[in-house]
C-alpha positions in Angstrom: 42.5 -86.0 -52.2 45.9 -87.1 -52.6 45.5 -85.9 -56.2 44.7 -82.6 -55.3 48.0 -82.5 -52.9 49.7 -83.5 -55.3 48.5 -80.6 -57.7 48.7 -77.9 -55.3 51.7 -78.8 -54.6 53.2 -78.6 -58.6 51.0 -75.9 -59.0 53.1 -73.5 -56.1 56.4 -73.4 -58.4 54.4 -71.4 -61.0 55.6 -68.5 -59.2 58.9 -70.0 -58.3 60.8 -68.7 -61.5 59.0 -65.3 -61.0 60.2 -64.7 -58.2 63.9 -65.1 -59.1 63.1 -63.2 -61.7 61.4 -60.3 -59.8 64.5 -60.3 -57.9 67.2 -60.2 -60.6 65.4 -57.2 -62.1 66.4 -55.2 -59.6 69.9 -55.6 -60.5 72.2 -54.9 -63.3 73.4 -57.7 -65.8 74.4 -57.6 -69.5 71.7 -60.6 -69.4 67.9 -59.5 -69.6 66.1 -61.6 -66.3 62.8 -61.6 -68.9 64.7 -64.1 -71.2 67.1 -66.0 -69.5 65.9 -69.8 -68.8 65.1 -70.5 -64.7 68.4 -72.6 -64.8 70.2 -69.3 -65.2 68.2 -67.1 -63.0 68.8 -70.1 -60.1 72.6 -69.5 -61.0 72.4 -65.7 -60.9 70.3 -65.4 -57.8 73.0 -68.0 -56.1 75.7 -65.5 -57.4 73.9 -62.1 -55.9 73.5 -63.8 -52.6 69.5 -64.2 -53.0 69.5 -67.4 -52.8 71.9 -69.6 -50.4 74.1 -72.4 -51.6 71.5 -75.2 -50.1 68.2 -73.6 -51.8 70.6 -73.6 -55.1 71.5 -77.2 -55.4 67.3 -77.9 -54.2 66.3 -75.1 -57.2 68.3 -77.2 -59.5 67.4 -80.5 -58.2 63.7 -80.2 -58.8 63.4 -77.5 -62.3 62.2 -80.4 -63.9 59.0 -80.6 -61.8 57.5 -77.4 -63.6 57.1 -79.6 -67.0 54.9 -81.5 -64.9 52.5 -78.1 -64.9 52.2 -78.6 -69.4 50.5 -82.1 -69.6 52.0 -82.8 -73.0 55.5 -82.1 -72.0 55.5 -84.2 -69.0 54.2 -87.2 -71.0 56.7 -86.9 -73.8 59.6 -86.8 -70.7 57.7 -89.6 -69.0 57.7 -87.6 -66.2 55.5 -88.2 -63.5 54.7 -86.8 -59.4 54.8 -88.5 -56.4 53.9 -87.2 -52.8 57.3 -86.7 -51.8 58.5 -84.6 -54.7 55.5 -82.7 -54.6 56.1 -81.9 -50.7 60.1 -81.0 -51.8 58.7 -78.6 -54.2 56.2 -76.6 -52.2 59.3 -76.5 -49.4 61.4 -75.2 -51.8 58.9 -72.3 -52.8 58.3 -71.7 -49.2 62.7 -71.6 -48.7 62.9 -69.0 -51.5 60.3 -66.8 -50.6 61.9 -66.7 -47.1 65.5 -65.9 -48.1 64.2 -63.4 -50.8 62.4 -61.6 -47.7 65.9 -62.1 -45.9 67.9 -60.8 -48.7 65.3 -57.8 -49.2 65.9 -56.4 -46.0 69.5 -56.4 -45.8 69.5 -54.4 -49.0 66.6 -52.1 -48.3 66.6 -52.0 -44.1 63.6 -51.7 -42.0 60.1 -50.9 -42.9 58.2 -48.1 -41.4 55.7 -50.3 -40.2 58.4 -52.7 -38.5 59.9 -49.5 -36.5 56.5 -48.4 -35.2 55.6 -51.4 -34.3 58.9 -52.2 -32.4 58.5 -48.5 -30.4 55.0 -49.6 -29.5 56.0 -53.5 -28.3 59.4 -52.0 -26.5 59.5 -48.5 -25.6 62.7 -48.7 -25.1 64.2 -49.3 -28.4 64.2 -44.9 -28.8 67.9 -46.3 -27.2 69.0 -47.0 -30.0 67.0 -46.0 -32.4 70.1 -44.0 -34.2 71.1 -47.2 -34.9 67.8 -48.7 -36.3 67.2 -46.0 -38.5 70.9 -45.7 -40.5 69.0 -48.8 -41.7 66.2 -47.2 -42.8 65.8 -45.8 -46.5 64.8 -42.4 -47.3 61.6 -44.1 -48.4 60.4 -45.2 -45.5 62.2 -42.2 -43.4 59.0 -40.1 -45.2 56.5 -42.9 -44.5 57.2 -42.7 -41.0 56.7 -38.9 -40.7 53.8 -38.2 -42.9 52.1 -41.5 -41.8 53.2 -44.1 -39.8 54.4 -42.4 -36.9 51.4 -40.0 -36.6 48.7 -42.5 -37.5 50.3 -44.6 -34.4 50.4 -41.9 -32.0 46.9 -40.8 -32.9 45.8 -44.2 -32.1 47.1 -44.9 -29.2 46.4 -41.5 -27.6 42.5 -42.2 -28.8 42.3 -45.4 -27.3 40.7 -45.4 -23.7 40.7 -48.7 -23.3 44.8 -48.9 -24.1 46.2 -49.1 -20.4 44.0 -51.8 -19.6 44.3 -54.1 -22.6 48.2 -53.8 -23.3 50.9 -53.8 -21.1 53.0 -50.9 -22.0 51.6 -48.1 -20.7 49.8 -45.3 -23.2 52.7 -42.3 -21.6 55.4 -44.0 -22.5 54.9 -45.7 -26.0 53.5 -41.8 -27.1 56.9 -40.2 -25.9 58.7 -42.8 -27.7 56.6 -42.1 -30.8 57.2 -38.5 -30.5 60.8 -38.8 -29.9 61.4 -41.3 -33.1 59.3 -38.9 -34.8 62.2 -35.9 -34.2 65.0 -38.7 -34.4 63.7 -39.7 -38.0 63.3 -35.9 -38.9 66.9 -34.7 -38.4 67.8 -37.8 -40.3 66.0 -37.1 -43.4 66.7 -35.7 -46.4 65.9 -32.0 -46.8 62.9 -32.6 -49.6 61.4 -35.0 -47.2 61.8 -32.6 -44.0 59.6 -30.3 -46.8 57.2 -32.8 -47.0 56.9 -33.2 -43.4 56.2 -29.9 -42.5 53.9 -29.6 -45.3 51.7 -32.2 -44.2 51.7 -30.1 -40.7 50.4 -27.3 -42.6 47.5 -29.8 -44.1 46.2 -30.4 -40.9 46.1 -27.1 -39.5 44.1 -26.4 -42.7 42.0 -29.8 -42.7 41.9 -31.8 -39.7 40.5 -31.1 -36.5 41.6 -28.9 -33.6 42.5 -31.9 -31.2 44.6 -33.2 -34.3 46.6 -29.9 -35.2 47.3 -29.6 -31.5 48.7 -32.9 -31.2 50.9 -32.1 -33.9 51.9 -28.6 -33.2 52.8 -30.3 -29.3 54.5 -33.7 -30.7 56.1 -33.6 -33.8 56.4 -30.0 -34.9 59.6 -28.0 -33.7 59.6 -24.1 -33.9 62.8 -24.8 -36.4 60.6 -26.4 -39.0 59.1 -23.4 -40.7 62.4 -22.8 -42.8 60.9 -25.5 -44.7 57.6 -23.8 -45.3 56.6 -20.1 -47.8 56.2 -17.5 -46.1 52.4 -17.6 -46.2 52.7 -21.0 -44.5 54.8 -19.5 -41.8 52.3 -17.2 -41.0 49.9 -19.8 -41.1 51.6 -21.8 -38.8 52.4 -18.9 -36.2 49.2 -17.1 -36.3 47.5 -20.9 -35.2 50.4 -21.6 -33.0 49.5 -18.2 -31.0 45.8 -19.1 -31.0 46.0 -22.4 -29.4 48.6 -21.5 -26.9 46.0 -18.5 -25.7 43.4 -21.0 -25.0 45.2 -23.7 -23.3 49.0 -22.7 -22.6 51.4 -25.6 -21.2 54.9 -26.1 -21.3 54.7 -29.0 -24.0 53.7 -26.2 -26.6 56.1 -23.8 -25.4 58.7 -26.4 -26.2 57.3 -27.1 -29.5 57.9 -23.5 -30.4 61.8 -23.9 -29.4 63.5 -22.3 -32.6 60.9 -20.0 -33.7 63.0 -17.1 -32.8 64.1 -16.2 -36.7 60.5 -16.2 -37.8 59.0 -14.0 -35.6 58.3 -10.5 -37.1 58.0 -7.4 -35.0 54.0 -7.5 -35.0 54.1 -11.1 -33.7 56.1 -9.7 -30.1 52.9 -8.1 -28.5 50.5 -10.9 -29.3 52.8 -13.5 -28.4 53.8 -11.7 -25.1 50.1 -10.8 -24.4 49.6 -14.4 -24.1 52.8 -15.1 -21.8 53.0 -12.2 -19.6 49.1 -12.8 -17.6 50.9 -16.4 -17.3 53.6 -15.4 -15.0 50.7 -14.3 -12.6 49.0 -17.1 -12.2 49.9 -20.1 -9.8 47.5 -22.1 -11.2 49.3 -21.7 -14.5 50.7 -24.7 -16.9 53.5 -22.8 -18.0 55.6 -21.8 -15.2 58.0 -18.7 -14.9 61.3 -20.4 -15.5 59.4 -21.9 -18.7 58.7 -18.4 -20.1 62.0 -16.6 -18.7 64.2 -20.1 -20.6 61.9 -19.8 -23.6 62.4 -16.0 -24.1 66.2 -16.3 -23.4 66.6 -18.9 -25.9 64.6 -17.0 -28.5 65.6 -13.8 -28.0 69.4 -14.1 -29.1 67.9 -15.3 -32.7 65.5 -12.8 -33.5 65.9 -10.0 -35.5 67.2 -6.5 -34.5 63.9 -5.1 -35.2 62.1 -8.1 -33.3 64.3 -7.6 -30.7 63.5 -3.5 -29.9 59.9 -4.3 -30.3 60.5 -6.9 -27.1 62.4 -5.0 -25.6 60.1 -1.8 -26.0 57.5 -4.3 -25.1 59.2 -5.0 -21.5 59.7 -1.2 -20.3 58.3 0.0 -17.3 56.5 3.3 -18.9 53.9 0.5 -19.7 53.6 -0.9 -16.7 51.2 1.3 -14.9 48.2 -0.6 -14.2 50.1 -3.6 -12.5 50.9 -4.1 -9.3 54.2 -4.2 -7.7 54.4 -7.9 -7.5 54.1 -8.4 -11.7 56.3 -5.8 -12.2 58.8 -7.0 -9.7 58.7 -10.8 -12.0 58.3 -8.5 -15.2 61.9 -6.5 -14.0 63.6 -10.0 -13.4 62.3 -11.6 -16.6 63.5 -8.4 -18.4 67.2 -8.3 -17.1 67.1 -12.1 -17.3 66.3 -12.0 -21.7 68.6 -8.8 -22.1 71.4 -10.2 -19.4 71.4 -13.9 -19.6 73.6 -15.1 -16.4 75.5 -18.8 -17.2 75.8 -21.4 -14.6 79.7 -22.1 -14.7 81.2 -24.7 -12.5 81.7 -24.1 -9.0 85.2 -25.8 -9.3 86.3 -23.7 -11.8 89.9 -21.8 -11.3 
């Protein structure tokens, strides 16, 4: 039994040298990592900060037990194990390993998966996730929006049975998620924004409805389509419109924040056709100052031509079949988009 300790043991600094190896190759010396002896790459890794002075001196202190792993060479040196070299030797793997993993993330930051999963265990750290991710590589930024944040976020909000089996609730780990999502977003790097609203397009295409809505609500932004052809624009929109006509709420009025420069004139009537019975209903998800902030925002980025068509949309001559109660709210909502008031300080001079 001892035997086979003994071998294991030996047997676990087979990778030791490729390790230091694996590591040095990531860097640039005049020396070639694949040919220099493990003496050297113990030296150089000590030199690059992989390894730490201690692990060094241990590296050193034990090379000798790899001749132990050829037979012949180990009888010529009269070189034999013991139990407590073999134990010093499997530490030693296990030291190395740990400070490569150390030195690795210094160099390369956080994973994707090790920022989802510290939103999901403390929801929280969107406090300073600014922070977190200006250690997070452009890699990983495009992990986290085509996958990891979604994937998350999908199973979470799928999960019945999440309130009752973890202790953060299900409400607040999926805002976080859908914040960190927008956070990582407007840190990322043009081609991997692209990607990102690519992969929104992808699901409109393939996925379900339940899934494209949870998108279109949580991680798309009306701004994104500058990303996208024209054909996917219209894509987007023309599913956008269709969704929010079956089930309109203010989450997916927010999501289209920013859309403003992509509508086109024959967008205004199908888009307001959806809105306007809205501002009639009390039983309605979207509410008026929803509609009135939403068209307000959008309207001072449209286009002239988008703007007339609005504008024609919103004039009485085609308000003859309502009552005077809509058009009263249809009079205010118009005056409100073509006269924004501002709110200015009451202690203003």
């Amino acid at each position: 039994m001892k035997g086979t300790t003994y071998a294991c043991s030996i047997c676990s600094l087979l990778p030791f040298g490729k390790i230091l190896v694996t590591q040095l190759s990531g860097w640039h010396h005049k020396e070639d990592p694949l040919r220099i002896s493990l003496e050297r790459a113990i030296i150089l890794c000590r030199q690059e900060g992989i390894l730490s002075e201690r692990t060094e001196h241990i590296s050193h202190a034990i090379r000798s037990y790899r001749n132990l792993i050829h037979p012949g060479r180990s009888i010529r040196l009269g070189e034999t194990a013991d139990e407590s070299g073999a134990k010093v030797a499997h530490g030693l793997v296990d030291m190395v390993v740990s400070e490569v993993a150390a030195n690795k993330q210094r160099k390369f930051g956080y994973t994707a998966e090790q920022i989802v999963k510290k939103i999901i265990n403390d929801s929280s750290t969107v406090a300073i996730l600014g922070h977190l991710l200006t250690q997070v590589t452009e890699r990983e930024r495009e992990r986290l929006l085509i996958a990891n944040i979604p994937e998350a976020y999908i199973q979470v909000w799928s999960d019945p049975q999440w309130d009752e089996e973890e202790e953060a609730p299900r409400d607040n780990i999926l805002k976080s998620l859908s914040a960190c999502y927008r956070a990582v977003y407007k840190k990322a790097a043009e081609a991997t924004r692209k990607k990102a609203a690519e992969q929104t397009v992808k699901i409109i295409k393939e996925g379900d409805q339940a899934t494209a809505r949870l998108y279109l609500t949580h991680f798309f932004r009306g701004t994104d389509p500058q990303y996208l052809s024209s054909e996917e624009v219209q894509l987007v929109k023309q599913y956008l419109f269709s969704i929010l006509g079956k089930r309109s709420d203010a989450s997916l009025l927010m999501a289209l924040e920013g859309i403003g420069p992509f509508l086109e004139s024959r967008d205004i009537w199908r888009l307001m056709s959806i809105l306007v019975p809205r501002l009639f209903k009390k039983s309605s998800l979207i509410g008026r100052d929803d509609v009135e902030r939403f068209l307000i925002s959008e309207y001072s980025n449209m286009q002239p031509d988008v703007k007339h068509r609005l504008e024609d949309y919103l004039k009485e001559e085609g308000w003859t079949d309502l009552d005077d109660y809509a058009k009263e709210i249809l009079t205010e909502l118009r005056n409100s988009i073509q006269e924004p008031s501002f709110d200015f300080p009451d202690d203003l001079p």
